[in-house]
C-alpha positions as CSV (number, residue, x, y, z in Angstrom):
1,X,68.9,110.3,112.2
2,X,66.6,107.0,111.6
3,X,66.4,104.3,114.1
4,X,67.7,101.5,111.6
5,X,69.6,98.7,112.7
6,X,73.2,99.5,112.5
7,X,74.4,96.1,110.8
8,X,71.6,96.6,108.7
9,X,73.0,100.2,107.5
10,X,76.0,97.9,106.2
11,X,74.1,95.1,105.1
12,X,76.0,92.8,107.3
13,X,74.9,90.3,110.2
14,X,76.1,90.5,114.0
15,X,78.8,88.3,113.9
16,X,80.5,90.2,111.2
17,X,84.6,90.3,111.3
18,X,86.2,93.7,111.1
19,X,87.7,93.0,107.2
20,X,83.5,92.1,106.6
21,X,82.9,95.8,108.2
22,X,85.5,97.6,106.4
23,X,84.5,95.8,102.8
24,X,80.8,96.6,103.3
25,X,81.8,100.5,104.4
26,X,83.5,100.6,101.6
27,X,81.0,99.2,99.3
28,X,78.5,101.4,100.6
29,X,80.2,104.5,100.8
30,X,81.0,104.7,96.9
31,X,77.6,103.8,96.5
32,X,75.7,106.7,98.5
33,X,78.5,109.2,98.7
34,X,76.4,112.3,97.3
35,X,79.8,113.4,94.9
36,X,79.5,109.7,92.9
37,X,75.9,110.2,93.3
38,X,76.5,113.9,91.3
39,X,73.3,115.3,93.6
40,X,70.8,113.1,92.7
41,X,69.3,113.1,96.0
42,X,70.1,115.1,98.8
43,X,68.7,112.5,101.2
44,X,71.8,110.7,99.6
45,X,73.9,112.9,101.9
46,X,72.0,111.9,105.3
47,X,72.4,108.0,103.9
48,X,75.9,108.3,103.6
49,X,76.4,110.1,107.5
50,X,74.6,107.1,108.9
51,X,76.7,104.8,106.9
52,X,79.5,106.6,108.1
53,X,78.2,106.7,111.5
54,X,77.5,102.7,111.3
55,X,81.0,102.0,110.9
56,X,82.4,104.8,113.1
57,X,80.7,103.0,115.6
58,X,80.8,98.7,115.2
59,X,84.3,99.2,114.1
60,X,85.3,100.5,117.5
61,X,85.4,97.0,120.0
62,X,84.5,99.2,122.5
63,X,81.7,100.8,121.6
64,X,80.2,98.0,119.6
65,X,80.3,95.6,122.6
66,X,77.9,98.5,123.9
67,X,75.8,98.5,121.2
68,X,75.4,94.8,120.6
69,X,74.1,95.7,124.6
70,X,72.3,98.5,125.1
71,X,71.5,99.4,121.3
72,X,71.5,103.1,120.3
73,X,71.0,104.1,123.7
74,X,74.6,102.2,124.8
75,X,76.6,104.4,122.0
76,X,74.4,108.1,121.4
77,X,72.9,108.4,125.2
78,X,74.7,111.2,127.0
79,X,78.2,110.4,127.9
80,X,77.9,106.7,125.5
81,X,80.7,108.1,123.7
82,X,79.3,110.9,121.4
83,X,79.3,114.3,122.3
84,X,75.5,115.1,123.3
85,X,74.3,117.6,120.6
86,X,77.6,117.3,118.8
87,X,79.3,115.6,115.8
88,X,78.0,111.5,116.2
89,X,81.4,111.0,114.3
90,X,83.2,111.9,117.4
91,X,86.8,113.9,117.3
92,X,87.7,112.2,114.0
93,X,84.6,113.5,112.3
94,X,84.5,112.4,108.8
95,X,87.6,113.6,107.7
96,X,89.3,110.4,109.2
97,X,87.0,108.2,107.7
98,X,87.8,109.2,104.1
99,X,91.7,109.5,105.0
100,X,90.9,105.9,106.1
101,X,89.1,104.4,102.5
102,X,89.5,107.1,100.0
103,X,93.3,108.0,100.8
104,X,92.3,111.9,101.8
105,X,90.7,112.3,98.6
106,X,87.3,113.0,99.4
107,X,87.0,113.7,103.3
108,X,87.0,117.2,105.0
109,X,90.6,118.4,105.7
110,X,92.5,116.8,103.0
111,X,94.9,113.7,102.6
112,X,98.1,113.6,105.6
113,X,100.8,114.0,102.7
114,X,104.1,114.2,104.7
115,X,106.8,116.4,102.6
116,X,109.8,114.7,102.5
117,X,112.0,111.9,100.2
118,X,110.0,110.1,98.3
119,X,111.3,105.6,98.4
120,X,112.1,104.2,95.1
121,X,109.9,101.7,93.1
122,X,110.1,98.0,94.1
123,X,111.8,95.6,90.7
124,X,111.5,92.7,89.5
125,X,113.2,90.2,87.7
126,X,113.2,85.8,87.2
127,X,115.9,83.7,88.1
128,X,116.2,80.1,86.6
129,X,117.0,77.4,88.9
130,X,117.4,73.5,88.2
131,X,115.5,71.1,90.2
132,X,118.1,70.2,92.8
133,X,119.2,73.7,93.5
134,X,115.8,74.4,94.5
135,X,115.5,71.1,96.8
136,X,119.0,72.1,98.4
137,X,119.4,75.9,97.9
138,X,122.2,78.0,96.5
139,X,123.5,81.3,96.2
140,X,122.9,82.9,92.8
141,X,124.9,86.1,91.3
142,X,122.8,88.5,89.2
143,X,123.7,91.4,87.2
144,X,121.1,94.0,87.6
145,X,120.6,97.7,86.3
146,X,118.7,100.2,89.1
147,X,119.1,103.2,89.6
148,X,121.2,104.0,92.5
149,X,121.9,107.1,94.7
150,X,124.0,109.6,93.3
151,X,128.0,109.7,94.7
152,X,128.4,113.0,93.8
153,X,125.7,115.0,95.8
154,X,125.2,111.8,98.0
155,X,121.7,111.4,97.0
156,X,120.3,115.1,97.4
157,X,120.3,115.9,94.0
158,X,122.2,119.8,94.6
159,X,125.7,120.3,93.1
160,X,128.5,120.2,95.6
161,X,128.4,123.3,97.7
162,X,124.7,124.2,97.3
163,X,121.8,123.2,99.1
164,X,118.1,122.4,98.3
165,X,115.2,125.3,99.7
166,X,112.0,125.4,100.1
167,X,109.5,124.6,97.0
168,X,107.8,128.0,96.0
169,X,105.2,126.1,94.5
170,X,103.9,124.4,98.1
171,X,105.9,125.8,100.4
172,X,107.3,122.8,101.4
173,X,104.2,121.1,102.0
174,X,105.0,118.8,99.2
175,X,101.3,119.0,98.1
176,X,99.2,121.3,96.4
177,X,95.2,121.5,97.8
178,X,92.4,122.8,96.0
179,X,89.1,123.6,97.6
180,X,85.5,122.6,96.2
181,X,82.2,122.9,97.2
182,X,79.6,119.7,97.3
183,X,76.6,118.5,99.3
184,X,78.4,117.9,102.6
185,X,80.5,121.4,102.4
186,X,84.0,122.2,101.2
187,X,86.0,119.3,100.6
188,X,90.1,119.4,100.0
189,X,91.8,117.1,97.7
190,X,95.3,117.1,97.3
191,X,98.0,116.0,95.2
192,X,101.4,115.5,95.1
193,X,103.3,118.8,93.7
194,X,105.1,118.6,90.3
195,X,107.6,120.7,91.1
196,X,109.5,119.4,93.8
197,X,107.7,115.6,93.6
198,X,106.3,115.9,96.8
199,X,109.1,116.3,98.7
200,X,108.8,120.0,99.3
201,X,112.2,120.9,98.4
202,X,113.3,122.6,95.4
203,X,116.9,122.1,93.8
204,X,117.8,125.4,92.5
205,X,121.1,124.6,91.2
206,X,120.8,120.7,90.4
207,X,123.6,118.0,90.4
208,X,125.2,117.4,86.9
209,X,126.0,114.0,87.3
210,X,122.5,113.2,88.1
211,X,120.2,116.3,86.7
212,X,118.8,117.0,90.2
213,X,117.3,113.6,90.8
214,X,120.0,112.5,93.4
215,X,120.3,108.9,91.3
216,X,121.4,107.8,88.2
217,X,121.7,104.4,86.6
218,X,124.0,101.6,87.6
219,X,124.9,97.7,86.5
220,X,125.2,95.8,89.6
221,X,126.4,92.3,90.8
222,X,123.9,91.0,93.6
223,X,124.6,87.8,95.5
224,X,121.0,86.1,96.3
225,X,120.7,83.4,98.9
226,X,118.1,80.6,97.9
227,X,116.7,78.7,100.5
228,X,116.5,75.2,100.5
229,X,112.5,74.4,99.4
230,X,111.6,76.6,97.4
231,X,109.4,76.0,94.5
232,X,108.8,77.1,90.8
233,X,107.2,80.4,90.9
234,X,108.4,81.3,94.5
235,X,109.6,84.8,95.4
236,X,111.8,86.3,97.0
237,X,111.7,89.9,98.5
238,X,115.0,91.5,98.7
239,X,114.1,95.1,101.0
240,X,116.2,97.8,99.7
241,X,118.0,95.9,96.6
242,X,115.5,98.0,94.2
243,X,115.9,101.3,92.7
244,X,117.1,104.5,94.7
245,X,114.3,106.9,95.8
246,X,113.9,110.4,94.1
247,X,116.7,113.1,96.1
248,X,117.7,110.5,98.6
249,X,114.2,108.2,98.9
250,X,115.4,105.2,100.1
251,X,115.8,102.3,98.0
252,X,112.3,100.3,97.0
253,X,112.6,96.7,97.2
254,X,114.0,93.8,94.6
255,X,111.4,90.6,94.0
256,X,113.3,87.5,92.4
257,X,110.7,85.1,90.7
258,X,112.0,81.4,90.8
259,X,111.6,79.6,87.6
260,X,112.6,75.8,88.3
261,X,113.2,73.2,85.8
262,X,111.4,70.0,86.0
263,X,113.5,66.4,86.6
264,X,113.6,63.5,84.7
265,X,113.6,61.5,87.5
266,X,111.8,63.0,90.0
267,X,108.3,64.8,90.7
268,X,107.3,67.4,93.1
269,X,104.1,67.4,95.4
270,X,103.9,70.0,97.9
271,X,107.8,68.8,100.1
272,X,106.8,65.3,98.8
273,X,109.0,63.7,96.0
274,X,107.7,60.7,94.0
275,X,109.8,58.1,91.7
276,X,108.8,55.3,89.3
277,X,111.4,52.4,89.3
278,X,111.3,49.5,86.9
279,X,111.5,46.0,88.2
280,X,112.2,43.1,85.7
281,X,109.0,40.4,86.3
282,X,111.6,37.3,87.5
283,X,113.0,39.8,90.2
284,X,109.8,41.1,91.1
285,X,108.2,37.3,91.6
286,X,111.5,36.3,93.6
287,X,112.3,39.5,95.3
288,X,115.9,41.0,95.7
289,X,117.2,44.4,95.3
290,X,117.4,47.4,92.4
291,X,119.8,49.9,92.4
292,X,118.3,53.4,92.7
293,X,119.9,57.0,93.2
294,X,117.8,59.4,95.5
295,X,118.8,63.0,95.7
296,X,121.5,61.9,98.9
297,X,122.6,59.2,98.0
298,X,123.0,55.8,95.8
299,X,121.0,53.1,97.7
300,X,119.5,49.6,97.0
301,X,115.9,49.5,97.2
302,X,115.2,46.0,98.5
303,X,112.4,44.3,96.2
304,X,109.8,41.9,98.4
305,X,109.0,38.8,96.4
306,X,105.5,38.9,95.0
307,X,105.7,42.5,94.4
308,X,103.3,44.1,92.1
309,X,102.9,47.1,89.8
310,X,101.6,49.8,91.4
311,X,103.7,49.0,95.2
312,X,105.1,52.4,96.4
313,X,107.6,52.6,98.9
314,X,108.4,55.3,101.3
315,X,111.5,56.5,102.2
316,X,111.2,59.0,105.0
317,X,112.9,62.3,104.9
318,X,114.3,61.6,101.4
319,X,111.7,65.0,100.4
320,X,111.8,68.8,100.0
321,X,113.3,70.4,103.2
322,X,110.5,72.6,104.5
323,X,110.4,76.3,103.6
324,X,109.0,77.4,107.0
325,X,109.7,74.3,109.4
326,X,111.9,71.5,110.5
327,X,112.5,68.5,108.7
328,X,111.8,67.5,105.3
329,X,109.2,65.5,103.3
330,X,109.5,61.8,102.1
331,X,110.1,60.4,98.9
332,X,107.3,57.6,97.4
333,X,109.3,55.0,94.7
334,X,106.1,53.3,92.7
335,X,107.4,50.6,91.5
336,X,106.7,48.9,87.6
337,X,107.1,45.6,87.2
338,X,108.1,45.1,83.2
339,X,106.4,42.1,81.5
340,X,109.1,41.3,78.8
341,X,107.6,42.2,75.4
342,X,110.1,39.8,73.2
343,X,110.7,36.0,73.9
344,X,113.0,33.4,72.4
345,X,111.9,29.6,72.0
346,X,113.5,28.9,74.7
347,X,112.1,31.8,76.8
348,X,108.5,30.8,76.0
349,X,108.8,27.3,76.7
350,X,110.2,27.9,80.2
351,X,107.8,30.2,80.3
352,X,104.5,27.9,79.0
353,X,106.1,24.8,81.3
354,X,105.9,27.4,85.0
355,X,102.1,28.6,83.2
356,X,102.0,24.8,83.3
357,X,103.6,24.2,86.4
358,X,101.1,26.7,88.3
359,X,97.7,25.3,86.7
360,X,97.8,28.4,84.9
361,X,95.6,28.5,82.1
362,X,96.8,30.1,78.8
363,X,95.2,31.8,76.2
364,X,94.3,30.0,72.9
365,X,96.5,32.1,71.2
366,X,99.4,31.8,73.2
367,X,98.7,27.6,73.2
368,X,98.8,28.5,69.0
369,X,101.9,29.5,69.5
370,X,103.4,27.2,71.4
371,X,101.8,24.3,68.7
372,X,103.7,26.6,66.0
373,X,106.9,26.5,68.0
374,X,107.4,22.9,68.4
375,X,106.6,22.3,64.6
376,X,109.1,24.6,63.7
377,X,111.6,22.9,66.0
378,X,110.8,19.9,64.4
379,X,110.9,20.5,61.0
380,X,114.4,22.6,60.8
């Protein structure tokens, strides 16, 4: 066993978190574990025990806070918490380790494959929503087509009157293990048996109505509860809504994706809602009121005189209602004041006379044609 640093094993500094420990363990492990490595290098194998060992050891609060303390001495000294002259991995040993990263496939001793029914797949399916249902919530019904457990032999998958037994293949272990040599011994992998699908039970005289797999397919009606808040693209995890497990697994879980359709009126910004209103350009220089429909209510929005383009007003808690919270968010009305884009004679004269009125200075083209004007007024 070298002395090396053991945050230097896993290329990580002392104030690493314990995701940062388990990502570099993992990173490392595939990297130096002697089977990727096909024998290249049997000092591979004692690389890959102190990695182990590194982990083993900073990933236990305990026995870190000693390290960080004492150094090696704190953790492999006599009594530190590794048998003296035994296994450094402690009563784990490896074997946990690899249950731990490489789901049993690798480690001493084999996966922890527990026999028994095995839960259905989760589903998925989209649910279209217009903009207000989403902002208030609804109930939606959907038709959907799972499979679901079987009446007939209640979900065991044995006709009527019979009963499963014990798989032959596993002997109800629900696994089947074979044994391999390598670098650090005999190593177990397992894998589920084909037979009975890892459930260690066999089905000698199988169901008719569902072949033996305790479910069969069904067209259901689901009532789904929308929340008020939600979003386009939101989901919605409905636990044991999905298809039946295999011989009485229980049921795997239904996601509902929310596609919502966008407003013509208003736009969306986190539980903020925003709003342009137009304002005529005499209303907006005078001030008064605009009629304007939020999603409550109908409402006049009261217009300040000398109100410009680009003004926004707020109207609190006229929002989204917050997903995970209290209250909701407020609603911003920018306001557009409209220059007119067609005048009459008698427009642009009033119009020319306030320009006039207000030492405003007009344009040479506009002054053009007002000069036009006049001699048109004249002449017909």
């Amino acid at each position: 066993m070298t002395e090396t640093d053991l945050y230097e094993l896993l290329g990580v500094d002392r104030n690493a978190t314990d995701d940062e420990l388990k990502r570099a363990y993992r990173t490392k492990a595939r990297e130096h574990h002697p089977d990727a490595r096909h024998g290249e290098d049997d000092a591979d194998g004692e690389h890959f025990k102190e990695i182990s060992l590194a982990y083993e050891v900073l990933s236990d609060p305990e026995r870190r806070a000693r390290y960080d303390r004492f150094g090696r001495a704190g953790v492999f000294g006599q009594g530190a918490g590794a048998p003296a002259g035994g296994d450094p991995f402690g009563a784990g040993g490896l074997g946990d380790l690899f249950d731990a990263f490489f789901n049993g496939m690798g480690g001493a001793g084999g996966g922890r494959h527990r026999p028994g029914p095995v839960p259905g797949p989760d589903a998925e399916m989209v649910v279209g929503l217009d903009f207000r249902e989403a902002v208030f919530g609804t109930q939606r019904q959907v038709d959907v087509t799972t499979p679901v457990h079987c009446d007939t032999c209640e979900g065991t998958g044995a006709q009527p009157g019979t009963s499963a037994v014990r798989c032959p293949e596993c002997q109800g272990a629900g696994e089947l293990r074979r044994v391999r040599q390598s670098i650090l011994g005999q190593v177990i992998t397992a894998v589920p048996c084909n037979r009975c699908q890892g459930t260690g039970q066999s089905i000698e005289t199988p169901c008719t109505d569902c072949r033996g797999e305790g479910r069969r397919p069904e067209a259901r009606t689901l009532t789904v509860d929308i929340p008020a808040g939600v979003d386009d693209g939101s989901t919605l995890r409905l636990a044991g809504h999905g298809p039946a497990g295999f011989r009485g697994g229980p049921n795997g879980a239904l996601f509902v994706h929310l596609a919502v359709s966008s407003d013509e009126v208003f736009q969306r910004s986190g539980v903020d809602l925003h709003a342009t209103v137009h304002v005529p350009m005499a209303l907006a220089a005078l001030g008064g009121s605009v009629p304007f429909d939020t999603l409550d209510d109908a409402r006049d929005l009261s217009i300040a005189g000398g109100t410009q383009s680009g003004t926004v007003l707020s109207l609190k808690g006229l929002g989204v209602p917050r997903l995970r919270g209290r209250g909701r968010g407020d609603l911003f009305v920018h306001i557009q004041v409209d220059t007119p884009t067609e005048l009459d004679e008698q427009q642009r004269e009033l119009l020319t006379a306030l320009a006039g009125a207000r030492a405003e200075e007009l344009g040479e083209a506009a002054q053009h044609e007002g000069l036009f004007s006049k001699l048109r007024s004249a002449l017909s």
